[in-house]
PDB file of N, CA, C and O in Angstrom:
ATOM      1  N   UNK A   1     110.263 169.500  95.193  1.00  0.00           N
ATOM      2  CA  UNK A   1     110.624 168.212  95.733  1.00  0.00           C
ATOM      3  C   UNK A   1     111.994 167.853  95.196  1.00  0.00           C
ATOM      4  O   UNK A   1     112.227 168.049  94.004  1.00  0.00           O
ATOM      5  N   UNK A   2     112.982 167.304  96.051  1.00  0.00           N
ATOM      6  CA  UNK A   2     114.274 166.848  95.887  1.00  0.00           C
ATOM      7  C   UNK A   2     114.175 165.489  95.434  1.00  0.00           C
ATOM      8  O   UNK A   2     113.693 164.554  96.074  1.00  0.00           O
ATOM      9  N   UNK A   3     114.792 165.443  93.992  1.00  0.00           N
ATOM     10  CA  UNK A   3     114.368 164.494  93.843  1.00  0.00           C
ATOM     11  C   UNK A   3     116.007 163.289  93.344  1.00  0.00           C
ATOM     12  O   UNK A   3     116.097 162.121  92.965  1.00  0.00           O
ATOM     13  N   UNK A   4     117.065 164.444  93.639  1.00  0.00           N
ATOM     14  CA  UNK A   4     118.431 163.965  93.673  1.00  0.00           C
ATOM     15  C   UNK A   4     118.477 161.925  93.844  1.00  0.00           C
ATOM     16  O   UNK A   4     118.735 161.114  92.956  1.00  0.00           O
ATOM     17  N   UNK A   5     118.146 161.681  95.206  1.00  0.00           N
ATOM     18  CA  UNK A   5     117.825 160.521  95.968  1.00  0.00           C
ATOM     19  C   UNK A   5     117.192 159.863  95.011  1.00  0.00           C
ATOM     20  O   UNK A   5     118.148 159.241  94.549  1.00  0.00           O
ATOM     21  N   UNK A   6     116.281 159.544  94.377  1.00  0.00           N
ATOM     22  CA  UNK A   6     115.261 158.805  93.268  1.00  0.00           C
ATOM     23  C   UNK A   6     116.181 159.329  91.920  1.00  0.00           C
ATOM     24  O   UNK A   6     116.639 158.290  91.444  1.00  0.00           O
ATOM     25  N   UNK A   7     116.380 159.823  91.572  1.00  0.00           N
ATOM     26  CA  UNK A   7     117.660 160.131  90.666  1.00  0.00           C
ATOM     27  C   UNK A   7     118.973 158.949  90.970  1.00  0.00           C
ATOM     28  O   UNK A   7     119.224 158.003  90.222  1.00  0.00           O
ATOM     29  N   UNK A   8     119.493 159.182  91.874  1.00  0.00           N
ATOM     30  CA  UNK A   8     120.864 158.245  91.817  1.00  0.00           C
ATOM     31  C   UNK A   8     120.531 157.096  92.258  1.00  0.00           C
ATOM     32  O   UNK A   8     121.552 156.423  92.399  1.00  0.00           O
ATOM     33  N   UNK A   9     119.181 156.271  92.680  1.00  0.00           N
ATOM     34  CA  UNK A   9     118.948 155.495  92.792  1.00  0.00           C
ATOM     35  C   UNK A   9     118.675 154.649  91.152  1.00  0.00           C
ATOM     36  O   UNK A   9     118.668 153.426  91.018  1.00  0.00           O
ATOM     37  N   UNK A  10     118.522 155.388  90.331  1.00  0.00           N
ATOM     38  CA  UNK A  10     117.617 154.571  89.003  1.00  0.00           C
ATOM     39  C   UNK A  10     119.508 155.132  87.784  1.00  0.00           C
ATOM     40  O   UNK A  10     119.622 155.001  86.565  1.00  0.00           O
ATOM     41  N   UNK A  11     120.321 155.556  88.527  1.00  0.00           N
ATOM     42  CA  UNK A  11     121.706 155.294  87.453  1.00  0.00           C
ATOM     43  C   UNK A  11     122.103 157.293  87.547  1.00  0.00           C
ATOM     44  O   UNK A  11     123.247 157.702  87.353  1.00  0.00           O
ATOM     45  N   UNK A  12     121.130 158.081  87.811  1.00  0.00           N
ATOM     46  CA  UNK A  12     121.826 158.902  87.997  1.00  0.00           C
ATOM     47  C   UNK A  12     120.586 159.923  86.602  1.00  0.00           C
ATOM     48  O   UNK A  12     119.439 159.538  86.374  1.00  0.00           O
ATOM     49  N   UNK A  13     121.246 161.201  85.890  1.00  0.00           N
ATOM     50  CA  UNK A  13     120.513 161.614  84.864  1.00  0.00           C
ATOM     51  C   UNK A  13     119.431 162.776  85.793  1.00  0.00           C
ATOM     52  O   UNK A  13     119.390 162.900  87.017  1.00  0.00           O
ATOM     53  N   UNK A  14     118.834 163.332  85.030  1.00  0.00           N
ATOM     54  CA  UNK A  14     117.659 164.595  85.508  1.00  0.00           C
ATOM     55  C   UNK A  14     116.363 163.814  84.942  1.00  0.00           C
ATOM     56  O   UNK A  14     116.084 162.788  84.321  1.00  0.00           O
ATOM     57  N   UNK A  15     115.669 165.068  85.613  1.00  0.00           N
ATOM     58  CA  UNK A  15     114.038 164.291  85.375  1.00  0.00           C
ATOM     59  C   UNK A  15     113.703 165.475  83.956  1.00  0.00           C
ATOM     60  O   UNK A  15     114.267 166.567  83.893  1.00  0.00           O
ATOM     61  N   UNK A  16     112.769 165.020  82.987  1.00  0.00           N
ATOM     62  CA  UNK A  16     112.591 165.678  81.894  1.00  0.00           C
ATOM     63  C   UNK A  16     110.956 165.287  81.479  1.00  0.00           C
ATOM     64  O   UNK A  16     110.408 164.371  82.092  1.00  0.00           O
ATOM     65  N   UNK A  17     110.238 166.015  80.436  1.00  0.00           N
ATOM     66  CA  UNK A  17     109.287 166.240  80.031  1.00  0.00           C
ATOM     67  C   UNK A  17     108.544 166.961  81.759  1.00  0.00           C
ATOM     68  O   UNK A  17     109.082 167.622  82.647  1.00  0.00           O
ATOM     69  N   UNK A  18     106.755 166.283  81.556  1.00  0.00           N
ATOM     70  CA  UNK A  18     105.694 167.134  82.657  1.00  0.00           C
ATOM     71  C   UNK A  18     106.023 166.181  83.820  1.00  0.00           C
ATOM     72  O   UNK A  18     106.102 164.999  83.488  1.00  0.00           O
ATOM     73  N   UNK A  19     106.170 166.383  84.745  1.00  0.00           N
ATOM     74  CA  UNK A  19     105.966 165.516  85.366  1.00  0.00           C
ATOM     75  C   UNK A  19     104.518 165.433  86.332  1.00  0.00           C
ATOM     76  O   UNK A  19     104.162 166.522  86.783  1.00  0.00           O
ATOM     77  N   UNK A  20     103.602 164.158  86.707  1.00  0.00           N
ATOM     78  CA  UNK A  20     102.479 164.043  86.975  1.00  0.00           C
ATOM     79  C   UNK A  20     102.420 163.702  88.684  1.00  0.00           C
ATOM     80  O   UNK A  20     103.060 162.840  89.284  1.00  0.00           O
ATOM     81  N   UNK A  21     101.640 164.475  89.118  1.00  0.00           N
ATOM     82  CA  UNK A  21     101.182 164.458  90.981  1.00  0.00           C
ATOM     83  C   UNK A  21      99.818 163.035  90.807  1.00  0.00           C
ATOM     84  O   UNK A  21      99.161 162.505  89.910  1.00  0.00           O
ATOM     85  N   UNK A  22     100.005 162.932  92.382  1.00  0.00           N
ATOM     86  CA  UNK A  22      99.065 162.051  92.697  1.00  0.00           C
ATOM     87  C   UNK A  22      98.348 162.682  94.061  1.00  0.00           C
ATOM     88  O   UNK A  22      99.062 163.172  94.936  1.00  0.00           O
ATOM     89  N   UNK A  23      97.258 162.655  94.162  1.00  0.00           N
ATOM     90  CA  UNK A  23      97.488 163.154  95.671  1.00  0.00           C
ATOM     91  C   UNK A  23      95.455 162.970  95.766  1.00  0.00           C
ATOM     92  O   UNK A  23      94.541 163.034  94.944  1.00  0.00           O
ATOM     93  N   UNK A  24      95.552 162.764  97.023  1.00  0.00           N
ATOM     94  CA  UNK A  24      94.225 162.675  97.566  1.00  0.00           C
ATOM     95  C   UNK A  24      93.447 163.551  98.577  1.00  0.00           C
ATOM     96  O   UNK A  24      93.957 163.536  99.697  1.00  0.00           O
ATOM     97  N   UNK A  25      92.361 164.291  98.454  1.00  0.00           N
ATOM     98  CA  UNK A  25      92.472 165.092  99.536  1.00  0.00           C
ATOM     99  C   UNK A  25      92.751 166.914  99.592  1.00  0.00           C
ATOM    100  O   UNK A  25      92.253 167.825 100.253  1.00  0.00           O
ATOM    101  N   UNK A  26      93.548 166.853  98.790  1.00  0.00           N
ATOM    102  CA  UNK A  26      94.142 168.146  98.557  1.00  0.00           C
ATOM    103  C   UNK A  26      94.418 168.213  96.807  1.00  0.00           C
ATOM    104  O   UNK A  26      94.380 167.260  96.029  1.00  0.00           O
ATOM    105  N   UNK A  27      94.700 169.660  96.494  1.00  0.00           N
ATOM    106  CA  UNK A  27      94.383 170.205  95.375  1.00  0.00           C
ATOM    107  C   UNK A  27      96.230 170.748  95.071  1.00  0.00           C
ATOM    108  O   UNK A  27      96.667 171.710  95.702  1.00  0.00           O
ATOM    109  N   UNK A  28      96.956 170.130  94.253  1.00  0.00           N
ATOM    110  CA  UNK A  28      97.978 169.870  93.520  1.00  0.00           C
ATOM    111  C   UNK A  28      97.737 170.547  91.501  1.00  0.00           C
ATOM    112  O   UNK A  28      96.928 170.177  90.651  1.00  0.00           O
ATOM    113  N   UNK A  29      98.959 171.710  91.429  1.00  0.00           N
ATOM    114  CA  UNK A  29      98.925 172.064  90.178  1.00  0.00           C
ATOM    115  C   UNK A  29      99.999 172.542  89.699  1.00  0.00           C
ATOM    116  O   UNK A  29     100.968 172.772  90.423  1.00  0.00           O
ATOM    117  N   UNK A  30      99.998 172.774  88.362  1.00  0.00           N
ATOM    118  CA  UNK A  30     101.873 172.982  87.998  1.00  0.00           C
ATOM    119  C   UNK A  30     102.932 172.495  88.526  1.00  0.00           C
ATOM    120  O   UNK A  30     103.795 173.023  89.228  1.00  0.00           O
ATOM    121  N   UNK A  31     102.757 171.023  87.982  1.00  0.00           N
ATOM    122  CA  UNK A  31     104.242 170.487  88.473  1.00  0.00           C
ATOM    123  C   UNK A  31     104.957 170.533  87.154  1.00  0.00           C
ATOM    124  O   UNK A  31     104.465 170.261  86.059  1.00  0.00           O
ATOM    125  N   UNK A  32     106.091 170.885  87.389  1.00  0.00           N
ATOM    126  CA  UNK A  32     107.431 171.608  86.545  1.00  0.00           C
ATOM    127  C   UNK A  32     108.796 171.046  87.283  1.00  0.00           C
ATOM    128  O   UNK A  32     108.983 171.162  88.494  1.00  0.00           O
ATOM    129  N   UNK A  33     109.842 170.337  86.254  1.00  0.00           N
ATOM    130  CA  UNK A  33     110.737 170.059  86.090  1.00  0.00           C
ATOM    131  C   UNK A  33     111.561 171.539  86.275  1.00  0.00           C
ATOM    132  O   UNK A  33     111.395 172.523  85.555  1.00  0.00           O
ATOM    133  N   UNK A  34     112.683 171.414  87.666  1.00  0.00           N
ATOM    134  CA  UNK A  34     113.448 172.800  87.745  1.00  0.00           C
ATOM    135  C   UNK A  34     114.117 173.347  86.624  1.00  0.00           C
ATOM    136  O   UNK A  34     114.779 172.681  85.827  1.00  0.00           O
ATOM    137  N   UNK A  35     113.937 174.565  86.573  1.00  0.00           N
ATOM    138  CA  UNK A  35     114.951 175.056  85.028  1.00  0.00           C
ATOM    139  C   UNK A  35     116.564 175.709  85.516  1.00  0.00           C
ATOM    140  O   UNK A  35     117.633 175.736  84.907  1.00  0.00           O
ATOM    141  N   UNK A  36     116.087 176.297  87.169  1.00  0.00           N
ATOM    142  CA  UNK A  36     117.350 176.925  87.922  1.00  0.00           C
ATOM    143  C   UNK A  36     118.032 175.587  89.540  1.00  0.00           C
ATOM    144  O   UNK A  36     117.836 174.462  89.999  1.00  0.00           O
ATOM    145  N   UNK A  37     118.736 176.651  89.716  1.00  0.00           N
ATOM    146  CA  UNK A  37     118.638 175.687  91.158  1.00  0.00           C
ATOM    147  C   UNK A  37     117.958 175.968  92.101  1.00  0.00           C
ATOM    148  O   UNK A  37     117.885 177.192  92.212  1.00  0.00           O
ATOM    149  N   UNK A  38     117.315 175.345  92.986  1.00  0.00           N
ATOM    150  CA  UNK A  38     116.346 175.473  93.489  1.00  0.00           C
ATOM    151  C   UNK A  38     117.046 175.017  95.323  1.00  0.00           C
ATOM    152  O   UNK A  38     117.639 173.963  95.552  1.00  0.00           O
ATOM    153  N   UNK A  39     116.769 176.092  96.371  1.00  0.00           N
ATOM    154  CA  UNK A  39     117.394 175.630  97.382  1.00  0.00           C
ATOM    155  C   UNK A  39     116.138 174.745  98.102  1.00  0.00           C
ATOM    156  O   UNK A  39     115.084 175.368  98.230  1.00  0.00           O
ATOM    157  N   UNK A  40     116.156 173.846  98.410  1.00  0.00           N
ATOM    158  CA  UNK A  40     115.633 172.955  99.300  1.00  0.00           C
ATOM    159  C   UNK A  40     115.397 172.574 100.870  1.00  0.00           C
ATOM    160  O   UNK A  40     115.186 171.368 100.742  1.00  0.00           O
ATOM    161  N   UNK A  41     115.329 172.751 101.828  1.00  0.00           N
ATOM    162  CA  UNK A  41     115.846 172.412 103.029  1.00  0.00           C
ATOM    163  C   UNK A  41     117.200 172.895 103.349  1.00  0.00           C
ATOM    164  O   UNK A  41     117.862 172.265 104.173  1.00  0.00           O
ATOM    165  N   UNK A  42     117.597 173.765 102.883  1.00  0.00           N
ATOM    166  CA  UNK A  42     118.832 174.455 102.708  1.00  0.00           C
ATOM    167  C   UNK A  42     119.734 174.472 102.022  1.00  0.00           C
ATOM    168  O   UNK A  42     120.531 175.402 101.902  1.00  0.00           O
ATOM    169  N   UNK A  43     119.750 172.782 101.113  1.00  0.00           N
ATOM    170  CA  UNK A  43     120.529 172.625 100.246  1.00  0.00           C
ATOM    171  C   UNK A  43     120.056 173.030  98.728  1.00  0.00           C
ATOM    172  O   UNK A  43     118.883 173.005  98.353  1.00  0.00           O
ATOM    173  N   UNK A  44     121.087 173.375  97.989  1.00  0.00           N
ATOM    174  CA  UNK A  44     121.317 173.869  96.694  1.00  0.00           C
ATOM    175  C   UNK A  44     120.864 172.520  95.706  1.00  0.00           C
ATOM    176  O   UNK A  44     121.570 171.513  95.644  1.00  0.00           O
ATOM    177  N   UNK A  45     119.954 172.628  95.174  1.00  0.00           N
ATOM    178  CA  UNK A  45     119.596 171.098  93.909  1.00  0.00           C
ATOM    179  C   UNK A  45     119.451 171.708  92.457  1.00  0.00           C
ATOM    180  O   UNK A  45     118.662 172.499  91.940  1.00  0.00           O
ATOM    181  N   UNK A  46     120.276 171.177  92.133  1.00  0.00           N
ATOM    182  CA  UNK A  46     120.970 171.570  90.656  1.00  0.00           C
ATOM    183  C   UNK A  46     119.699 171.613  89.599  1.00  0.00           C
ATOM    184  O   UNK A  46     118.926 170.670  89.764  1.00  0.00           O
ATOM    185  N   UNK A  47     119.383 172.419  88.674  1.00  0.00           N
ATOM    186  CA  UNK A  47     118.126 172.233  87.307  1.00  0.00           C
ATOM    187  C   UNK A  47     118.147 171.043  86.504  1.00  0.00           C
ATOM    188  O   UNK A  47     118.797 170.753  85.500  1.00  0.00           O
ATOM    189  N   UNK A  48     117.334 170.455  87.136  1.00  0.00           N
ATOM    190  CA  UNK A  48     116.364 168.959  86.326  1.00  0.00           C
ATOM    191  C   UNK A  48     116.552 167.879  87.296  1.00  0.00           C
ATOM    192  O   UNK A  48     116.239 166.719  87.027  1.00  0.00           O
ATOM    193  N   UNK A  49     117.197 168.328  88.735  1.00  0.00           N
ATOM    194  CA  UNK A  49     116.798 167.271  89.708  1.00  0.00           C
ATOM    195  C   UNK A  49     116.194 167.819  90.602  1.00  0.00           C
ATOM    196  O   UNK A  49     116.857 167.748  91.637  1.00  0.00           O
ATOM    197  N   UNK A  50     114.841 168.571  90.800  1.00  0.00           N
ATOM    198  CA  UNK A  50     113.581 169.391  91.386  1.00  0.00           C
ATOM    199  C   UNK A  50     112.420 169.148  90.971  1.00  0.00           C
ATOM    200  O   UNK A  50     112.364 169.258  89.746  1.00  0.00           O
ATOM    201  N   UNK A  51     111.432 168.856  91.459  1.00  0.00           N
ATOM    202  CA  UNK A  51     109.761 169.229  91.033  1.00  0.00           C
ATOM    203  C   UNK A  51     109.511 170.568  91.613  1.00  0.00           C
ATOM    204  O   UNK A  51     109.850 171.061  92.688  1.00  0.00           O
ATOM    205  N   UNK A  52     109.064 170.866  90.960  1.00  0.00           N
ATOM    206  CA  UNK A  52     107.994 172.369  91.787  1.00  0.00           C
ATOM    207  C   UNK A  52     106.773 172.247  90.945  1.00  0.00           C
ATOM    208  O   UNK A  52     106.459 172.065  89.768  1.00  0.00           O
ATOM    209  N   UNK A  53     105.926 172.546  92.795  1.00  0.00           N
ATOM    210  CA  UNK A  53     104.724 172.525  91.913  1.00  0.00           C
ATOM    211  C   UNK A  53     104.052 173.011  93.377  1.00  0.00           C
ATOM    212  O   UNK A  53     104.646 172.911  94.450  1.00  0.00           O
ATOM    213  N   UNK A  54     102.142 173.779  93.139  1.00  0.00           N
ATOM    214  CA  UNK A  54     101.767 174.407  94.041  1.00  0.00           C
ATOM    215  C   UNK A  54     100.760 173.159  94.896  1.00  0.00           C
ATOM    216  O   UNK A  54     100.509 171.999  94.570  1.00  0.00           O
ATOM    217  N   UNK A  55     100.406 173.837  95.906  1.00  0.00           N
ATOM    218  CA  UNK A  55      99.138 173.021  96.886  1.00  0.00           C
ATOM    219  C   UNK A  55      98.530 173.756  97.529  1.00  0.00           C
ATOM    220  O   UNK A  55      99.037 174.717  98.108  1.00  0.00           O
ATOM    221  N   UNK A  56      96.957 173.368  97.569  1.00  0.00           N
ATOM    222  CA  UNK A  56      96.306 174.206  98.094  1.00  0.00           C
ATOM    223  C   UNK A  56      94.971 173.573  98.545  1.00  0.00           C
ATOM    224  O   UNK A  56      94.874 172.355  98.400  1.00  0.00           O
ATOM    225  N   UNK A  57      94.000 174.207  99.039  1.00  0.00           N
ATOM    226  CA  UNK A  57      93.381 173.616  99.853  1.00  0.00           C
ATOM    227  C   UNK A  57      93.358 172.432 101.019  1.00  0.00           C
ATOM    228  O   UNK A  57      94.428 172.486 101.626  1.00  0.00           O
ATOM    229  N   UNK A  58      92.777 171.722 101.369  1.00  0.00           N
ATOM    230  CA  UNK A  58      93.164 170.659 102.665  1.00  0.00           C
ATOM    231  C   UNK A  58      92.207 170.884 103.606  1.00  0.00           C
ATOM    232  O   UNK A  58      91.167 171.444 103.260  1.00  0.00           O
ATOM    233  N   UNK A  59      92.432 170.427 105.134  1.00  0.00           N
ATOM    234  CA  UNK A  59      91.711 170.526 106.321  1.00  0.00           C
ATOM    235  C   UNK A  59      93.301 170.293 107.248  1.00  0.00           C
ATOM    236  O   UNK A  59      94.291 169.563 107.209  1.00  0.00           O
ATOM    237  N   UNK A  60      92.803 171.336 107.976  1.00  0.00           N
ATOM    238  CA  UNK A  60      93.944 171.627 109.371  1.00  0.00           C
ATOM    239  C   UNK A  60      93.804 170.291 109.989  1.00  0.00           C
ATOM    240  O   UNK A  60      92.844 169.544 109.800  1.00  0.00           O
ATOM    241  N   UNK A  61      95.038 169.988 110.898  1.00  0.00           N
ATOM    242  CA  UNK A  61      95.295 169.213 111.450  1.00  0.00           C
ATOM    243  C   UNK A  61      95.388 167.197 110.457  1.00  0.00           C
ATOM    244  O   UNK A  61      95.513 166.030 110.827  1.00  0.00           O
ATOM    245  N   UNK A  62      95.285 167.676 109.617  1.00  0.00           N
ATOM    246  CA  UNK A  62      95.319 166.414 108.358  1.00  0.00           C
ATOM    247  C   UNK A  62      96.085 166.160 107.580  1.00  0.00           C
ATOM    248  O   UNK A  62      96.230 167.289 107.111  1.00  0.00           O
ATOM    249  N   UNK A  63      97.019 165.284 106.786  1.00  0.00           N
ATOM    250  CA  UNK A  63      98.446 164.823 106.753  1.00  0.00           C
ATOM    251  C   UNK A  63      98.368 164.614 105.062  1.00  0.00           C
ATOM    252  O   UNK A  63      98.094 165.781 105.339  1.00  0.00           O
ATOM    253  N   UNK A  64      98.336 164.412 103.995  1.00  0.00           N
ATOM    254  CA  UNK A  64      98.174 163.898 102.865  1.00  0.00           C
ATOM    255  C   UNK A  64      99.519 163.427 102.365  1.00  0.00           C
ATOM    256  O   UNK A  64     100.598 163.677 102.903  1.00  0.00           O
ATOM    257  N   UNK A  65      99.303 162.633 101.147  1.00  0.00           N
ATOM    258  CA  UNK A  65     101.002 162.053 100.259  1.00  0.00           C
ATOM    259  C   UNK A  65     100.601 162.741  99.185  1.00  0.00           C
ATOM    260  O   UNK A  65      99.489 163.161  98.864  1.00  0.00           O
ATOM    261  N   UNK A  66     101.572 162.800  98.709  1.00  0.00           N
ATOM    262  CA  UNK A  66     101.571 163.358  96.904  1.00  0.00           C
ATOM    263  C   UNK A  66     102.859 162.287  96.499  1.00  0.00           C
ATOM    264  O   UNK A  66     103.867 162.080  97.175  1.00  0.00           O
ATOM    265  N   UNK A  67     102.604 161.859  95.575  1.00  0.00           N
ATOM    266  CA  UNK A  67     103.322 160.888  94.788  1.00  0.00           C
ATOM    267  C   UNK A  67     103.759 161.287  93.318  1.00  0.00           C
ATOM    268  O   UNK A  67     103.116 160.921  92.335  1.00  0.00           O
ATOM    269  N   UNK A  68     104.942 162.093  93.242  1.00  0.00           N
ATOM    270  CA  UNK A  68     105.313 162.349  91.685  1.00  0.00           C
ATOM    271  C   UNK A  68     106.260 161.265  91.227  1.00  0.00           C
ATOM    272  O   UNK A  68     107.235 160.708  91.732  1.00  0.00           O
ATOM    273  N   UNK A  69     105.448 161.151  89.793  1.00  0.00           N
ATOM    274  CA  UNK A  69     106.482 160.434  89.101  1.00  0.00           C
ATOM    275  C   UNK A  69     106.867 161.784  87.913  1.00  0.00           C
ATOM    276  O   UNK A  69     106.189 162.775  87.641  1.00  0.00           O
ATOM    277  N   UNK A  70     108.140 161.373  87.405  1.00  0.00           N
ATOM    278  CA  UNK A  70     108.928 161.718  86.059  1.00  0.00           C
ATOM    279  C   UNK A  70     109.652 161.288  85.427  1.00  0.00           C
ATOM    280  O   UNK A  70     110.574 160.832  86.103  1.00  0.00           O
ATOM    281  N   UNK A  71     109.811 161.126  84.201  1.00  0.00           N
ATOM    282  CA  UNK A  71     110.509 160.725  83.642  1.00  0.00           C
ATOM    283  C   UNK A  71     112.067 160.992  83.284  1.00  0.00           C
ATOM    284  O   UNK A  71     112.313 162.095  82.796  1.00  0.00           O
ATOM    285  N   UNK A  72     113.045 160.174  83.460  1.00  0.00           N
ATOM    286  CA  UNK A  72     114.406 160.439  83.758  1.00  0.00           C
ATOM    287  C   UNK A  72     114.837 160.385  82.622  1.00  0.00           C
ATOM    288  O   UNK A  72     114.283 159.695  81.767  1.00  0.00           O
ATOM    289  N   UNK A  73     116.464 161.470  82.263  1.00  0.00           N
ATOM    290  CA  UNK A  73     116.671 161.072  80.818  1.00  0.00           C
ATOM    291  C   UNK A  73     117.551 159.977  80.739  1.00  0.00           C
ATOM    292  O   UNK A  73     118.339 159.890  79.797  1.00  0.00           O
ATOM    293  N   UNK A  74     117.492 159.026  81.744  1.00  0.00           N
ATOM    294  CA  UNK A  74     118.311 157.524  81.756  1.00  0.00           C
ATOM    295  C   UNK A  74     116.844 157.125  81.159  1.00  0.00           C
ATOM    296  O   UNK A  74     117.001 155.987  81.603  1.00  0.00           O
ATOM    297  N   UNK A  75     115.890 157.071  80.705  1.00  0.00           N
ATOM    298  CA  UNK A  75     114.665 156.565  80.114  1.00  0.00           C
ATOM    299  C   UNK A  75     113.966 155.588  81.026  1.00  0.00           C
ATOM    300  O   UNK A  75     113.299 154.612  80.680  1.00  0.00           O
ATOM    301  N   UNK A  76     114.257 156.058  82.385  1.00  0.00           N
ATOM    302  CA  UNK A  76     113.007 154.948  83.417  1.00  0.00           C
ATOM    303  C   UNK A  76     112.220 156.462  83.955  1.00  0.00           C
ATOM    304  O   UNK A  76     112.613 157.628  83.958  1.00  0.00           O
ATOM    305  N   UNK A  77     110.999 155.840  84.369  1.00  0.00           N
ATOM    306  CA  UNK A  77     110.251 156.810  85.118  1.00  0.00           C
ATOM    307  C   UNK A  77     110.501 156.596  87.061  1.00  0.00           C
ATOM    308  O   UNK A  77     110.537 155.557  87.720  1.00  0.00           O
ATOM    309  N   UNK A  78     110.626 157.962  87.474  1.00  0.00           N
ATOM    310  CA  UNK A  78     111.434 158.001  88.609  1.00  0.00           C
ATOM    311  C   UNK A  78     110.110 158.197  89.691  1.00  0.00           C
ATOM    312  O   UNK A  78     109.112 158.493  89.034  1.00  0.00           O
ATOM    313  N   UNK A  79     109.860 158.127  90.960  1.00  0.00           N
ATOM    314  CA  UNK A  79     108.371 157.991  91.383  1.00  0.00           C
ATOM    315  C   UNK A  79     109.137 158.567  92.432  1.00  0.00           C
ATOM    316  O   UNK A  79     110.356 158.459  92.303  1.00  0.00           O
ATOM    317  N   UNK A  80     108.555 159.368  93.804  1.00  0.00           N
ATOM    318  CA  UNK A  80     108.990 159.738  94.688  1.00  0.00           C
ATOM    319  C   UNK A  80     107.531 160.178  95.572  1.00  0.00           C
ATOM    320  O   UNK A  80     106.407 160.321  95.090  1.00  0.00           O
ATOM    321  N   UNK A  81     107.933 160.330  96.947  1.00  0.00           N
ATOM    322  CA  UNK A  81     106.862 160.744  97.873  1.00  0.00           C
ATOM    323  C   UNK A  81     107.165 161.772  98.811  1.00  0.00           C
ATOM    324  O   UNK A  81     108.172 161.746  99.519  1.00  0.00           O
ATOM    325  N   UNK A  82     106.016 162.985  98.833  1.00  0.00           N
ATOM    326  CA  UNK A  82     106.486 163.591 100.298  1.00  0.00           C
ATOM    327  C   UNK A  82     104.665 163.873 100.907  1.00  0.00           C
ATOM    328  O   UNK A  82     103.505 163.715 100.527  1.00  0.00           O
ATOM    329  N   UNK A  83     105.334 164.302 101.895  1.00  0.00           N
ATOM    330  CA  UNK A  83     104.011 164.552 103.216  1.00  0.00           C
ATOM    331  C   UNK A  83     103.512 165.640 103.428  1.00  0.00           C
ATOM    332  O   UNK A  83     104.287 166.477 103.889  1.00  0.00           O
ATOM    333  N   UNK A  84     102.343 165.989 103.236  1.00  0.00           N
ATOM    334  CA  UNK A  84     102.156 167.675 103.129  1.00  0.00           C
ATOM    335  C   UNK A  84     101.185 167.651 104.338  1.00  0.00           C
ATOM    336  O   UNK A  84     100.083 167.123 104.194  1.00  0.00           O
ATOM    337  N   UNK A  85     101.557 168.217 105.564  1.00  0.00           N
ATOM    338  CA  UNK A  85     101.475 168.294 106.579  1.00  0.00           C
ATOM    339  C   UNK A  85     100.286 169.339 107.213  1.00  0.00           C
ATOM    340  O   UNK A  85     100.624 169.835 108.287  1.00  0.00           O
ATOM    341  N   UNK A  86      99.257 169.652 106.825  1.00  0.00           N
ATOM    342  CA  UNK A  86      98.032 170.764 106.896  1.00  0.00           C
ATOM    343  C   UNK A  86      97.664 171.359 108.543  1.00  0.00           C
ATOM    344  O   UNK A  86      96.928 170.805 109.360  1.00  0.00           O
ATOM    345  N   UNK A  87      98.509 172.793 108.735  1.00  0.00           N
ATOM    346  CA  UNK A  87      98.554 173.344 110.005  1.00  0.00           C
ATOM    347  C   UNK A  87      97.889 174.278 109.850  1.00  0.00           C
ATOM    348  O   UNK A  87      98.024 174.803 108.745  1.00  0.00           O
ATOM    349  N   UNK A  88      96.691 175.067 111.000  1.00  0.00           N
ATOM    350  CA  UNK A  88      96.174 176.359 110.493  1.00  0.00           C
ATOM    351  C   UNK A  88      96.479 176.882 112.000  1.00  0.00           C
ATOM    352  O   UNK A  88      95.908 176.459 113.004  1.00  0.00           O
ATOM    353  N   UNK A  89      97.896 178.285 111.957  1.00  0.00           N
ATOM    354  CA  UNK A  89      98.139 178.399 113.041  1.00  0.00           C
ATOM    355  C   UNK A  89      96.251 178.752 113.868  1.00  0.00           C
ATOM    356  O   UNK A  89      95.239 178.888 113.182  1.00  0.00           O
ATOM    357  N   UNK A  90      96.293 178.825 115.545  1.00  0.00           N
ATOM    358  CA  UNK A  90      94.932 179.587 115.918  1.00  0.00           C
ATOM    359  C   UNK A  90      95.628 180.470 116.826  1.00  0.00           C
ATOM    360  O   UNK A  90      96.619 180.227 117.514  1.00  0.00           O
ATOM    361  N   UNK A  91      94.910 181.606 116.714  1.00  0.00           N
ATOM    362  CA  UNK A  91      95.029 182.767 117.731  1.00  0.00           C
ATOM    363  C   UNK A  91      93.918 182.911 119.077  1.00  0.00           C
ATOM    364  O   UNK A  91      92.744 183.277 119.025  1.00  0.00           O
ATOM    365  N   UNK A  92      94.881 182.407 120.527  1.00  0.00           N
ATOM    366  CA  UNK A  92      93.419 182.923 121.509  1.00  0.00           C
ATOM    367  C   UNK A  92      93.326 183.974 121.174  1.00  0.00           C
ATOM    368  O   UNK A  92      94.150 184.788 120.757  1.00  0.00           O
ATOM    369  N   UNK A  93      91.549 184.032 121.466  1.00  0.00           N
ATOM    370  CA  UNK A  93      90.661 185.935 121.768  1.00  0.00           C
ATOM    371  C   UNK A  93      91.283 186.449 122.969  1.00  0.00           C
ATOM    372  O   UNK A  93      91.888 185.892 123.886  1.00  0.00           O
ATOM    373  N   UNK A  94      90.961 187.733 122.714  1.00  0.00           N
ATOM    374  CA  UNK A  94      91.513 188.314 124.066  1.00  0.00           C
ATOM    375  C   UNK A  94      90.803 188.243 125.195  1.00  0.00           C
ATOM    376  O   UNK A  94      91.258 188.705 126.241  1.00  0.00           O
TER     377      UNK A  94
END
């Protein structure tokens, strides 16, 4: 998760220590503060303004939020949201 945007909104600084998921619905683990850069949506996001972290399980066709917060080294905690979107391609039979 890009978290640049929630960064320069709260003065600027990286996100530091664990940072903690929220999420309902679905199964969220290892969220980690970037150590490299991490490309995003195509763009390049510099180490300590990234979450990574895995997801798994869900139900097709069903939408969930995950809500990370972290802590910034400007010393506020930074909160952000994205949409994890649950598609299971189907194949017609022949």
């Amino acid at each position: 998760m890009d978290m640049r945007g929630s960064l320069t909104e709260s003065g600027g600084g990286i996100c530091t220590g664990t940072p903690t998921l929220t999420a309902t619905g679905i199964t969220t683990a290892s969220p980690l503060v970037s150590t490299t850069v991490q490309v995003i949506n195509g763009e390049s996001v510099d180490p300590g303004k990234a979450i990574t972290f895995t997801v798994s399980a869900g139900s097709d066709a069903t939408d969930y939020i995950i809500i990370i917060h972290c802590s910034a080294s400007t010393g506020e905690t930074i909160a952000a949201a994205v949409i994890v979107k649950v598609r299971i391609p189907t194949v017609a039979a022949p």
